[in-house]
C-alpha positions in Angstrom: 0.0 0.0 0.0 1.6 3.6 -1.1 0.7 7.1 0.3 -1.9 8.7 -1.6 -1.0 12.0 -3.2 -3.0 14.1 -0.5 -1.0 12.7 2.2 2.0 13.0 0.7 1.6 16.4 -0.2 0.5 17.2 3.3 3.8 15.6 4.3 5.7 17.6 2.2 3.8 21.0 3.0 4.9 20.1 6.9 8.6 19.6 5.8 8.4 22.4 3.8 7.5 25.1 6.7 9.4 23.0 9.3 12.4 23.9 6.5 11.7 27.6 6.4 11.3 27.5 10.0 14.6 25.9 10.7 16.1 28.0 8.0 14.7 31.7 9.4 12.4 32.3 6.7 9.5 31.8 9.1 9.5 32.7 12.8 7.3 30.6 15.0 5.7 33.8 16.4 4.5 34.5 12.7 3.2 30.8 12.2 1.3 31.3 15.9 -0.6 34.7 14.5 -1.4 33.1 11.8 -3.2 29.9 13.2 -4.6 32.0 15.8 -6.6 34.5 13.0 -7.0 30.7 11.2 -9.1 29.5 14.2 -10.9 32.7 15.1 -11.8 32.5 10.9 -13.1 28.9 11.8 -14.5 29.0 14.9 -14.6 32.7 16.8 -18.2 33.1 15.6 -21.2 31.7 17.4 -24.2 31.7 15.9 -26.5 29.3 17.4 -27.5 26.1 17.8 -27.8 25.6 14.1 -24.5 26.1 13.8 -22.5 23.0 12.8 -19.9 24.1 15.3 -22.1 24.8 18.2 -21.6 21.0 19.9 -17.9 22.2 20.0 -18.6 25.4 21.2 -20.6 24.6 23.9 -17.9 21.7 24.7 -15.3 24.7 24.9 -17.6 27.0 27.0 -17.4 24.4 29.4 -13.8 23.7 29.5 -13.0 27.3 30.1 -15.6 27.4 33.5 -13.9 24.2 34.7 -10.3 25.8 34.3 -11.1 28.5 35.6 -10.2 32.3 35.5 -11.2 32.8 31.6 -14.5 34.7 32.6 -14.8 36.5 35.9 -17.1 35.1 38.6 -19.4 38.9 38.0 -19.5 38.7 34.3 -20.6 34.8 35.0 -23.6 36.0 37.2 -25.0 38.3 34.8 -25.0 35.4 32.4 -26.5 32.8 34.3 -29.5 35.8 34.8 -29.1 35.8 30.9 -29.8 32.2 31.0 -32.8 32.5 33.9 -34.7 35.2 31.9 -34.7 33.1 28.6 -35.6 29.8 30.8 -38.3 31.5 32.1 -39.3 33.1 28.8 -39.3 30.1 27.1 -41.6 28.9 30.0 -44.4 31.8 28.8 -44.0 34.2 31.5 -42.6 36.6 28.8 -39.3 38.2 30.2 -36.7 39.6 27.1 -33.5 39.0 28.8 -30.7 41.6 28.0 -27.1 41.0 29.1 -26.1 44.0 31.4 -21.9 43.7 30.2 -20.5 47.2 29.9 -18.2 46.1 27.6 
């Protein structure tokens, strides 16, 4: 069994910036920025639970309130009455929840 061509050319794309990384021509700082705007491209909007990536959203959320420190224990209040008001809303007693962030 060979390598199929997609492979191999991934291969050779990673040798390729490990090689201009080695060399100088590309500082790992630069290749950092640019995953970084890469995955806010990908993934720094949420939109909703239509979103295809709202699963891993959600799964993210979560990671960052069991870590700790990412969102501060204030900002988390406010949110969870967020959350409250559209519970109850959604339970008919007709609240519009607006976040109260001065942001």
């Amino acid at each position: 069994m060979g390598i199929s061509t997609e492979k191999k050319s991934a291969v050779e794309a990673a040798m390729s910036i490990a090689q201009d990384v080695t060399d100088g021509r590309i500082a790992p700082a630069d290749l950092e920025a640019q995953a970084l705007t890469e995955c806010r491209r990908l993934f720094g909007r949420v939109a909703g639970p239509g979103d295809p990536l709202w699963g891993l959203h959600v799964e993210v959320c979560r990671q960052v309130l069991q870590v700790g420190g990412g969102i501060p224990a204030d900002e988390l209040a406010e949110w969870a009455a967020v959350e409250a008001a559209r519970d109850a809303s959604d339970a008919g007693v007709g609240v519009n929840p607006t976040p109260l962030l001065n942001d």
